[in-house]
N, C-alpha and C positions, 0 to 999 in steps of 0.2 A: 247403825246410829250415826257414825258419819256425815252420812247422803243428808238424811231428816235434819242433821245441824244446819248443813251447807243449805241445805232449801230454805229450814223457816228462819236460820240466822241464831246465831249463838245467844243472844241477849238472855237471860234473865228477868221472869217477868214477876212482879210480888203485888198481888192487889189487897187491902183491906177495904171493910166497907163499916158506914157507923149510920147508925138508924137515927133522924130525926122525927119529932110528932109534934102536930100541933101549928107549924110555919108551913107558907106554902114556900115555893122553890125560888119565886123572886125574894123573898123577906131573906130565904137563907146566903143565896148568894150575894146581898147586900151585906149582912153580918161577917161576911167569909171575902168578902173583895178583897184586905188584905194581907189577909193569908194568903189567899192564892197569887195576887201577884207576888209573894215571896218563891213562888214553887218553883223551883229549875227545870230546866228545859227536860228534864229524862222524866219526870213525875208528873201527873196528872189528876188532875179534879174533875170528877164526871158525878153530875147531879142525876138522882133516878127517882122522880117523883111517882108516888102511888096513892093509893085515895087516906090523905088524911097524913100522910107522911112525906118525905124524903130521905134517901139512903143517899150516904156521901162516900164517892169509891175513890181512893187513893190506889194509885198505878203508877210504877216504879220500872222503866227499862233499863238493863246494865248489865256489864261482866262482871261487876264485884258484888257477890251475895252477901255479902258480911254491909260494907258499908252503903248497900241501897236498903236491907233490912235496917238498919240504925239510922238512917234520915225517915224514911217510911213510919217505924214507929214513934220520931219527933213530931214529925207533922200531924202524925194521928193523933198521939196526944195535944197538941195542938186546937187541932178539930174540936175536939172534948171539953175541953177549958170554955167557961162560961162567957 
C-alpha cells in the first residue's frame, strides 16, 4: 500500500454529482458562474451534458477527509438551491 500511495499521491479524492433536466449546459453554467467562481483551488465543477440533461460533479482533492467532506457538502447544497 505504500508504493500505490507514493505513485498515485496521497490526496483524497470526494466526488458528488447532481442531475439537472431541462437547461442546456450554457444556460446552467450561466446560473452557476458565481458559485463557481467561489470554488477554491482544490474543488472542482465539471459540467457532463447528455440528451436532455446535465449532471453537475463537484470534485474535492485534499488530506483532510473531514473538512473537504464538509465544504463538498456546502457547495453541493449550494448547487441545489434554486
Amino acid at each position: 500500500m505504500p508504493r500505490i500511495k507514493d505513485y498515485f499521491g496521497g490526496d483524497i479524492v470526494i466526488h458528488k454529482v447532481l442531475s439537472t433536466f431541462g437547461m442546456g449546459e450554457s444556460m446552467v453554467a450561466e446560473k452557476l458562474a458565481t458559485l463557481e467562481s467561489q470554488l477554491p483551488p482544490y474543488i472542482r465543477l465539471a459540467y457532463l451534458p447528455g440528451y436532455g440533461m446535465v449532471k453537475l460533479r463537484l470534485t474535492g482533492r485534499g488530506s483532510e477527509k473531514a473538512r473537504l467532506e464538509e465544504e463538498i457538502n456546502r457547495f453541493y447544497e449550494d448547487l441545489k438551491a434554486p
